[in-house]
Jmol script that loads the backbone (N, CA, C; Angstrom):
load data "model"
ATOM      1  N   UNK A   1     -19.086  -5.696 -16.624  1.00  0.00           N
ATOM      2  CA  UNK A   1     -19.812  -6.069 -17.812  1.00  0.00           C
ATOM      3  C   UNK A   1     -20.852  -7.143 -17.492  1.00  0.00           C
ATOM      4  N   UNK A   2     -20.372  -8.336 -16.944  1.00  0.00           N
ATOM      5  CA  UNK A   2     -21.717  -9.010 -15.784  1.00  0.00           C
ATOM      6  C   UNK A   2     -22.904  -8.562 -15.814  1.00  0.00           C
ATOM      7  N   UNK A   3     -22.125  -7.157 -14.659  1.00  0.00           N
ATOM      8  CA  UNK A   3     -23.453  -6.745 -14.436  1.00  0.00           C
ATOM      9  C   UNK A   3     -24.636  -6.210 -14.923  1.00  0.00           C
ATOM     10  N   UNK A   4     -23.855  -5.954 -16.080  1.00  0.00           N
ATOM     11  CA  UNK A   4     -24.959  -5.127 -17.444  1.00  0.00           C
ATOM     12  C   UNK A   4     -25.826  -6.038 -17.887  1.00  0.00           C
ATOM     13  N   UNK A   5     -24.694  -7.081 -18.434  1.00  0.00           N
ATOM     14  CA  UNK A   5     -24.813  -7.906 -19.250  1.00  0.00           C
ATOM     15  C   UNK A   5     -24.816  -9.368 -18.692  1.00  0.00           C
ATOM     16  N   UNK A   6     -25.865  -9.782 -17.982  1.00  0.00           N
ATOM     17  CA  UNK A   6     -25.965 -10.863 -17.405  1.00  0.00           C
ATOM     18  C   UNK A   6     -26.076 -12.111 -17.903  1.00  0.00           C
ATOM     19  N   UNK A   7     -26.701 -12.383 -19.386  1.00  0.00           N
ATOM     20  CA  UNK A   7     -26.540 -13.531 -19.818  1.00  0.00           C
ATOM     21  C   UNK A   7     -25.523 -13.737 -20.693  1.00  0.00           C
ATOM     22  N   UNK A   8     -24.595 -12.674 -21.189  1.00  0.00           N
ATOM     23  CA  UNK A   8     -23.226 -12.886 -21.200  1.00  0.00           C
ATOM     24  C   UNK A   8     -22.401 -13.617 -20.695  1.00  0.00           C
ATOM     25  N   UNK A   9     -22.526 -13.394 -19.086  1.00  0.00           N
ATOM     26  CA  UNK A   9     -21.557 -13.924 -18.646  1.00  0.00           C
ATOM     27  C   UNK A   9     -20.417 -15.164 -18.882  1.00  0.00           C
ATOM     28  N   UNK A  10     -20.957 -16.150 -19.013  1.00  0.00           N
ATOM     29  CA  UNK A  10     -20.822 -17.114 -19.447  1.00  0.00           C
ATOM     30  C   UNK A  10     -19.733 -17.069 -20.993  1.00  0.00           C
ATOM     31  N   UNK A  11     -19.886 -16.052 -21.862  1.00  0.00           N
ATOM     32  CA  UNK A  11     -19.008 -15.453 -22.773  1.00  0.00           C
ATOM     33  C   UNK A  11     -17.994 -14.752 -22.448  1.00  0.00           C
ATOM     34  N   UNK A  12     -18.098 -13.739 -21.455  1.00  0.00           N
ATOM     35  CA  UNK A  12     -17.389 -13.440 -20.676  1.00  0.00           C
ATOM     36  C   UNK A  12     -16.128 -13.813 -20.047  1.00  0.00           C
ATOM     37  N   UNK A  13     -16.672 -15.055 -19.540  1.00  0.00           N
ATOM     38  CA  UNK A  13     -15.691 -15.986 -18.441  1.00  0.00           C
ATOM     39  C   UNK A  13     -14.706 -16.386 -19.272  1.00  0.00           C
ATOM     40  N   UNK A  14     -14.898 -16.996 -20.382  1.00  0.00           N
ATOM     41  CA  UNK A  14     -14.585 -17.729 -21.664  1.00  0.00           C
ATOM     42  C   UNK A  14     -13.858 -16.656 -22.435  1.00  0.00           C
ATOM     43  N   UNK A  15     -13.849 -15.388 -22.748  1.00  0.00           N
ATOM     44  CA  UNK A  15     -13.319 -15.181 -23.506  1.00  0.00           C
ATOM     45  C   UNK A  15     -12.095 -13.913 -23.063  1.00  0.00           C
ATOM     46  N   UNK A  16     -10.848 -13.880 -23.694  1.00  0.00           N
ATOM     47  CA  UNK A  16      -9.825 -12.694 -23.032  1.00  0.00           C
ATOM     48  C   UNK A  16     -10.490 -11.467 -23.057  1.00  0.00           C
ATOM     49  N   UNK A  17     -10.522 -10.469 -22.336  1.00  0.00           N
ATOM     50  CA  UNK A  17     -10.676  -9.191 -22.441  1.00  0.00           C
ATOM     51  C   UNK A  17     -10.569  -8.200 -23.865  1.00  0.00           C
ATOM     52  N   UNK A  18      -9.397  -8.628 -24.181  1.00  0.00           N
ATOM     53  CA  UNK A  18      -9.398  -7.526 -26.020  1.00  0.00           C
ATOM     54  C   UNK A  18     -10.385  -8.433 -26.839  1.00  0.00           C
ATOM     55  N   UNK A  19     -11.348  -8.963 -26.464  1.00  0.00           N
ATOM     56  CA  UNK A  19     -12.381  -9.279 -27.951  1.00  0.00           C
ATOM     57  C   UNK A  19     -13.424  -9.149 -26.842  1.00  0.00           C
ATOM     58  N   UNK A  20     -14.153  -8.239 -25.660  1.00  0.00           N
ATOM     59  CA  UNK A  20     -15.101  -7.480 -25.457  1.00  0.00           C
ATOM     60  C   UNK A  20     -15.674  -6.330 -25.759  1.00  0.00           C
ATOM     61  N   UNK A  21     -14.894  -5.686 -27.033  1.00  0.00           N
ATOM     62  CA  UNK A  21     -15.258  -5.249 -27.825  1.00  0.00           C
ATOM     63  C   UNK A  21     -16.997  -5.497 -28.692  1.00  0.00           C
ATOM     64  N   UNK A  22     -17.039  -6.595 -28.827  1.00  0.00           N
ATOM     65  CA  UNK A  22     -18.045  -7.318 -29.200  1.00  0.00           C
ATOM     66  C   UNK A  22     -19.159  -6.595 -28.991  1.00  0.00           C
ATOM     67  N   UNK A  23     -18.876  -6.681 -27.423  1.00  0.00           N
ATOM     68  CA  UNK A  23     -20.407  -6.547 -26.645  1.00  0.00           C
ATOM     69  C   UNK A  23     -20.555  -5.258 -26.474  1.00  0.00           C
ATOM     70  N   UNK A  24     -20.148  -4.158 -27.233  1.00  0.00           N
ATOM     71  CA  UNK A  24     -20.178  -2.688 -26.868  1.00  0.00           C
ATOM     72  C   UNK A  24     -21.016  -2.203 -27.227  1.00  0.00           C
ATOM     73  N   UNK A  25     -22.014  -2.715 -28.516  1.00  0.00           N
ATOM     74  CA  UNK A  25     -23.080  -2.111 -28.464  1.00  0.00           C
ATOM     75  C   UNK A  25     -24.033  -2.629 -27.932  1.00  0.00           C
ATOM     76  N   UNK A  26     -24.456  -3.992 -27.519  1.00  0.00           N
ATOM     77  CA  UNK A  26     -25.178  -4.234 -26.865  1.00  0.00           C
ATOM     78  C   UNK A  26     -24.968  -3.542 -25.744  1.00  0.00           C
ATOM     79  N   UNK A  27     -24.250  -3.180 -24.973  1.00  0.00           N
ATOM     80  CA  UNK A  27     -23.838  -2.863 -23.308  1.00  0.00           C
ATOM     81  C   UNK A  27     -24.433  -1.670 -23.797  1.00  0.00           C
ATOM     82  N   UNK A  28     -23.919  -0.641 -24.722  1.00  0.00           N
ATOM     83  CA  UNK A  28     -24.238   0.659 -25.058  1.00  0.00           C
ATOM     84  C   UNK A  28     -25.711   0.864 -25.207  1.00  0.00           C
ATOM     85  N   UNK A  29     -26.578  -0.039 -25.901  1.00  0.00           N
ATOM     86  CA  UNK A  29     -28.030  -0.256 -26.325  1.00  0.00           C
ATOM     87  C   UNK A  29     -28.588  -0.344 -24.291  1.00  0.00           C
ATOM     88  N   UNK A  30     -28.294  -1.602 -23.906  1.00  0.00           N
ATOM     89  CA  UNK A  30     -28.787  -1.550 -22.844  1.00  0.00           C
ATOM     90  C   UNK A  30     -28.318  -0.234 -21.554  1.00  0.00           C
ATOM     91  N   UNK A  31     -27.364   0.377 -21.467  1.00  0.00           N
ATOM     92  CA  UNK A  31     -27.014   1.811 -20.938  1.00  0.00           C
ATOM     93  C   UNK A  31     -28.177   2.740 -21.537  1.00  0.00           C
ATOM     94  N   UNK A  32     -28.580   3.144 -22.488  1.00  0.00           N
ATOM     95  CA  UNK A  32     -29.466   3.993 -23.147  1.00  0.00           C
ATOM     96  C   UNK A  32     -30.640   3.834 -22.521  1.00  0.00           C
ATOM     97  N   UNK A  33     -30.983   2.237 -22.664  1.00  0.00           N
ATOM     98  CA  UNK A  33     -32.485   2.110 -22.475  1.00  0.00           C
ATOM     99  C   UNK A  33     -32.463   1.938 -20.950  1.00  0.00           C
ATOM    100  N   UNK A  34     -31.512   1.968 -19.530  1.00  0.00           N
ATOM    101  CA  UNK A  34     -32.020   2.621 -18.350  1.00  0.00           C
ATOM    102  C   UNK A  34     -31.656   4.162 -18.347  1.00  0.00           C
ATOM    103  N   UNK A  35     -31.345   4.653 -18.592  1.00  0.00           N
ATOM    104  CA  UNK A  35     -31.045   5.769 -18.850  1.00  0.00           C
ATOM    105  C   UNK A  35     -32.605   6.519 -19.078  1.00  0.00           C
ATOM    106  N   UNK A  36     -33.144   6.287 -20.582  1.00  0.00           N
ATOM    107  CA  UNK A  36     -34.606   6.593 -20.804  1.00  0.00           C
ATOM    108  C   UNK A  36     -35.113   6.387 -19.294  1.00  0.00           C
ATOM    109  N   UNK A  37     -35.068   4.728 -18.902  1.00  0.00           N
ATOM    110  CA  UNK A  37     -36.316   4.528 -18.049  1.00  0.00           C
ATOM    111  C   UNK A  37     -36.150   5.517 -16.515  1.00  0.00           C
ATOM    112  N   UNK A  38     -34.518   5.946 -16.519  1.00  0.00           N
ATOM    113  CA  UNK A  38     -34.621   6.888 -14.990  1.00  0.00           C
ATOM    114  C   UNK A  38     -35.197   8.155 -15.676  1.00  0.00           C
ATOM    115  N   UNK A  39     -34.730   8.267 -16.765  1.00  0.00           N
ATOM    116  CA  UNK A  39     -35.666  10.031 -17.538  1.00  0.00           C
ATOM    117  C   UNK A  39     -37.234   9.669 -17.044  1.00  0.00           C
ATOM    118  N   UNK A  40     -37.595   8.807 -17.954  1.00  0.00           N
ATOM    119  CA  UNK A  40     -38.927   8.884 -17.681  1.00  0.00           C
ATOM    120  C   UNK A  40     -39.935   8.635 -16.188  1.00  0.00           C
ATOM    121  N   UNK A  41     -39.360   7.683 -15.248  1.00  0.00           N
ATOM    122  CA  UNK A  41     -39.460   8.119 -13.747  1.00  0.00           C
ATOM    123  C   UNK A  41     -39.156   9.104 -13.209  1.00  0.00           C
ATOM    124  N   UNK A  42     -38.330  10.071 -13.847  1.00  0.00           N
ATOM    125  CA  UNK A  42     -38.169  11.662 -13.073  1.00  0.00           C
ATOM    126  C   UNK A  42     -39.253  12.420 -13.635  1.00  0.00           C
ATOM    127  N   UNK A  43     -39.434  12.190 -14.343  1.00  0.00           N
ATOM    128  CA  UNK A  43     -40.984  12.531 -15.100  1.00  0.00           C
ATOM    129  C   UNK A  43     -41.928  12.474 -14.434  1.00  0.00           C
ATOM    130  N   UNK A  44     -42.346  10.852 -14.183  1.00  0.00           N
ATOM    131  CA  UNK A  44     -43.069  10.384 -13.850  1.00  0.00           C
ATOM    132  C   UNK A  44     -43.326  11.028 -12.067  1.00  0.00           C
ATOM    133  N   UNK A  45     -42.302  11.038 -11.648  1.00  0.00           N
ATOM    134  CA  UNK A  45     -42.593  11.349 -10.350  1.00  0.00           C
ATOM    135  C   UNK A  45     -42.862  13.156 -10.091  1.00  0.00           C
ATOM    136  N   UNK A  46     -42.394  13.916 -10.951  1.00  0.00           N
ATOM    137  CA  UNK A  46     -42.973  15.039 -11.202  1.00  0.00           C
ATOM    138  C   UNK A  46     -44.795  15.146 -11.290  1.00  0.00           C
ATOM    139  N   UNK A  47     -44.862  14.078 -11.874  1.00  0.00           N
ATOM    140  CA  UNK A  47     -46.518  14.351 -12.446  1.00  0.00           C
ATOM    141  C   UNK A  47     -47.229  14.146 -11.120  1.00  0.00           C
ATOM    142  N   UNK A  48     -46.687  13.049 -10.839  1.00  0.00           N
ATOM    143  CA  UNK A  48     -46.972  12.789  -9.462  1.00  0.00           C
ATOM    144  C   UNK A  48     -46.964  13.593  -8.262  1.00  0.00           C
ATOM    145  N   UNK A  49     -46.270  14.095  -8.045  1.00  0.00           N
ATOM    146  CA  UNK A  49     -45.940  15.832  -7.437  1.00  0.00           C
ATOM    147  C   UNK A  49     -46.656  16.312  -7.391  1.00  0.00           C
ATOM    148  N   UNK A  50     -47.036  16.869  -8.671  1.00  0.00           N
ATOM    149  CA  UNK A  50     -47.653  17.531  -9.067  1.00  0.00           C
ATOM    150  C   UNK A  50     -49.565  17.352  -8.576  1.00  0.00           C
ATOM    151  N   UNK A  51     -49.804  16.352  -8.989  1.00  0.00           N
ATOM    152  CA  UNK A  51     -51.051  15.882  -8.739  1.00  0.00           C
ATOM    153  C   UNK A  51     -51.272  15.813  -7.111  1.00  0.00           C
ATOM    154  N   UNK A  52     -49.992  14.967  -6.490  1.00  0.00           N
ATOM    155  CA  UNK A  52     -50.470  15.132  -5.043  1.00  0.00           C
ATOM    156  C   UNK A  52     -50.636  16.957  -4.298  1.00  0.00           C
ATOM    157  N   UNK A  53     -49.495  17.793  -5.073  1.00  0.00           N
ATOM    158  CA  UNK A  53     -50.095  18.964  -4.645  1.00  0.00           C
ATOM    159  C   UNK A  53     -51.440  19.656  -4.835  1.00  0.00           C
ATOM    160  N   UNK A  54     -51.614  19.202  -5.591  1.00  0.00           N
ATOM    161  CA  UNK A  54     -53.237  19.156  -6.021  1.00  0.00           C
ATOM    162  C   UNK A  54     -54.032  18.863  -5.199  1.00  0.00           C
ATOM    163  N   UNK A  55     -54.163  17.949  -5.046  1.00  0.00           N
ATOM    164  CA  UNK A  55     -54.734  16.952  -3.870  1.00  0.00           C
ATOM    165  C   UNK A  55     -55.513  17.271  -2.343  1.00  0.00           C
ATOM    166  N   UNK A  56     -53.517  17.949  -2.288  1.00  0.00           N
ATOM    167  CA  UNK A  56     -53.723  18.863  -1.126  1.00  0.00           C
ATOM    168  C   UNK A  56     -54.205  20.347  -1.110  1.00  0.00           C
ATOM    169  N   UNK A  57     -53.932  20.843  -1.838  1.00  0.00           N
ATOM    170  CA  UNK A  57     -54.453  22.141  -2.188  1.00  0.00           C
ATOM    171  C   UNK A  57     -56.329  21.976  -1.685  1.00  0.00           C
ATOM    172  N   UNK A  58     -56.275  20.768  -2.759  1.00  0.00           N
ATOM    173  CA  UNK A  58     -58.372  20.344  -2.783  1.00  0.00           C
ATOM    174  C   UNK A  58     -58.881  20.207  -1.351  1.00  0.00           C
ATOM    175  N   UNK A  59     -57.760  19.582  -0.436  1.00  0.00           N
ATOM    176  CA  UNK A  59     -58.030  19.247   1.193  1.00  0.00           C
ATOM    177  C   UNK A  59     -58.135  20.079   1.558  1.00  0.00           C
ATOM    178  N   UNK A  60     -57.154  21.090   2.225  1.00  0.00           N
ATOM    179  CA  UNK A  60     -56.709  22.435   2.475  1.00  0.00           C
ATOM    180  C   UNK A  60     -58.295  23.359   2.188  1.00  0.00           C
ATOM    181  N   UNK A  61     -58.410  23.543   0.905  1.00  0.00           N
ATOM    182  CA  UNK A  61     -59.212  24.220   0.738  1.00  0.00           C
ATOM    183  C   UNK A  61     -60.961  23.550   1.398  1.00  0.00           C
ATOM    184  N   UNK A  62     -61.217  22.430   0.801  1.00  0.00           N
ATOM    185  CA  UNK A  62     -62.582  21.478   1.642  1.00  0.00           C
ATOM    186  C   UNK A  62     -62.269  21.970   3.505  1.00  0.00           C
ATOM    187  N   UNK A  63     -61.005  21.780   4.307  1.00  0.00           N
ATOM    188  CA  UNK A  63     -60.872  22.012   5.510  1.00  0.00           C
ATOM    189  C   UNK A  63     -61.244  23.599   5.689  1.00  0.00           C
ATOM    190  N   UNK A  64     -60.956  24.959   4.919  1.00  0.00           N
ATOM    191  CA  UNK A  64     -61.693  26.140   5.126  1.00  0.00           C
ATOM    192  C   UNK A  64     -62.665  26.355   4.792  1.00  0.00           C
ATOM    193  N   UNK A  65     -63.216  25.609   4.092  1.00  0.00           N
ATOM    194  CA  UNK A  65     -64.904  25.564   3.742  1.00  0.00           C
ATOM    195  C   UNK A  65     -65.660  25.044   4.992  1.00  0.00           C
ATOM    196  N   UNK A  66     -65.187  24.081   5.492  1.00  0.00           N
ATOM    197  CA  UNK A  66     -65.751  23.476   6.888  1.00  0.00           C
ATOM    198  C   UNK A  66     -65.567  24.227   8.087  1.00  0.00           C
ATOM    199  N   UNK A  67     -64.244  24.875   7.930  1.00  0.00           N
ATOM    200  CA  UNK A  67     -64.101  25.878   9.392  1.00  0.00           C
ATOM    201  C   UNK A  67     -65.022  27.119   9.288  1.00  0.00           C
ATOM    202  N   UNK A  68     -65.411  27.583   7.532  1.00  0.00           N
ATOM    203  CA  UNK A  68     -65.995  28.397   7.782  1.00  0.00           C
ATOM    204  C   UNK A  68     -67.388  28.366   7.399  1.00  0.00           C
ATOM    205  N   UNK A  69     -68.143  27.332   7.858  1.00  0.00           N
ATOM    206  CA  UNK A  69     -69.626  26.578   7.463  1.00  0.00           C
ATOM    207  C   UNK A  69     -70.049  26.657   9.719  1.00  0.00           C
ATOM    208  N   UNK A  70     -68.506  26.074  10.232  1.00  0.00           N
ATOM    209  CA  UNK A  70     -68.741  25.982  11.788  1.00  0.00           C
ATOM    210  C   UNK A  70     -68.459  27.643  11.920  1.00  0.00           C
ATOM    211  N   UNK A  71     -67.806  28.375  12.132  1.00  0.00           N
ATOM    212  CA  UNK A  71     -68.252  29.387  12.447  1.00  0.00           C
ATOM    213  C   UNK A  71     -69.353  29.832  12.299  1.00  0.00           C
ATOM    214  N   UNK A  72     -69.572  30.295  11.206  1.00  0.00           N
ATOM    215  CA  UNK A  72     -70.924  30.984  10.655  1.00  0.00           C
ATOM    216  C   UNK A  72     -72.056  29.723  11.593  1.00  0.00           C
ATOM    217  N   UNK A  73     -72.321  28.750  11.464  1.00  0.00           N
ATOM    218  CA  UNK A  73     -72.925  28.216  12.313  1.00  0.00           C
ATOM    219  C   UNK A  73     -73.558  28.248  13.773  1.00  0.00           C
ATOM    220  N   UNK A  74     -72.080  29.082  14.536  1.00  0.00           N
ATOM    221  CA  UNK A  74     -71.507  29.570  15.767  1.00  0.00           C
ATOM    222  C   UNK A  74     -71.993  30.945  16.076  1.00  0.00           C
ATOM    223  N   UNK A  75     -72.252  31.138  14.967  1.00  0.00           N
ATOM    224  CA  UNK A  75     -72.672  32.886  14.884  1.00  0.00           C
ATOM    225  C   UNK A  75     -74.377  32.899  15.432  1.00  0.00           C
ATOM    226  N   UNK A  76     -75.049  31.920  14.434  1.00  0.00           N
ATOM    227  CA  UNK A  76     -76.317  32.067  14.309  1.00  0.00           C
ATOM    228  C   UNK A  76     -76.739  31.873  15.730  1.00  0.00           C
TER     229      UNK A  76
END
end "model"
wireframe off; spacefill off
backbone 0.3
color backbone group
């Protein structure tokens, strides 16, 4: 619970175990809201993915435009 709940502690130390009850929705509130924030970084790093495949795709493709600007070049 500490660890959740860090400025607790101090309540914590101080108080028996059967009246941590208390803190269950706070603990519960703060569980939710990392919860969201790993949702939304799996997200986030999707988009990201996403875009760097992009990226590369754009390279990839600029690198056969150039191989085939030197050939044809090679030809003449």
């Amino acid at each position: 619970m500490k660890a959740a709940l860090p400025h607790q502690s101090e309540w914590i130390d101080g108080t028996p175990p059967e009246m941590y009850h208390f803190l269950l929705d706070e603990l519960e509130e703060r569980l939710l809201s990392e919860l969201r924030n790993i949702l939304d970084g799996v997200q986030a790093d999707e988009a990201a993915a996403q875009k760097a495949k992009g990226i590369l795709k754009a390279v990839s493709m600029a690198d056969q435009e150039v191989e085939d600007a030197v050939a044809s070049a090679g030809k003449s």
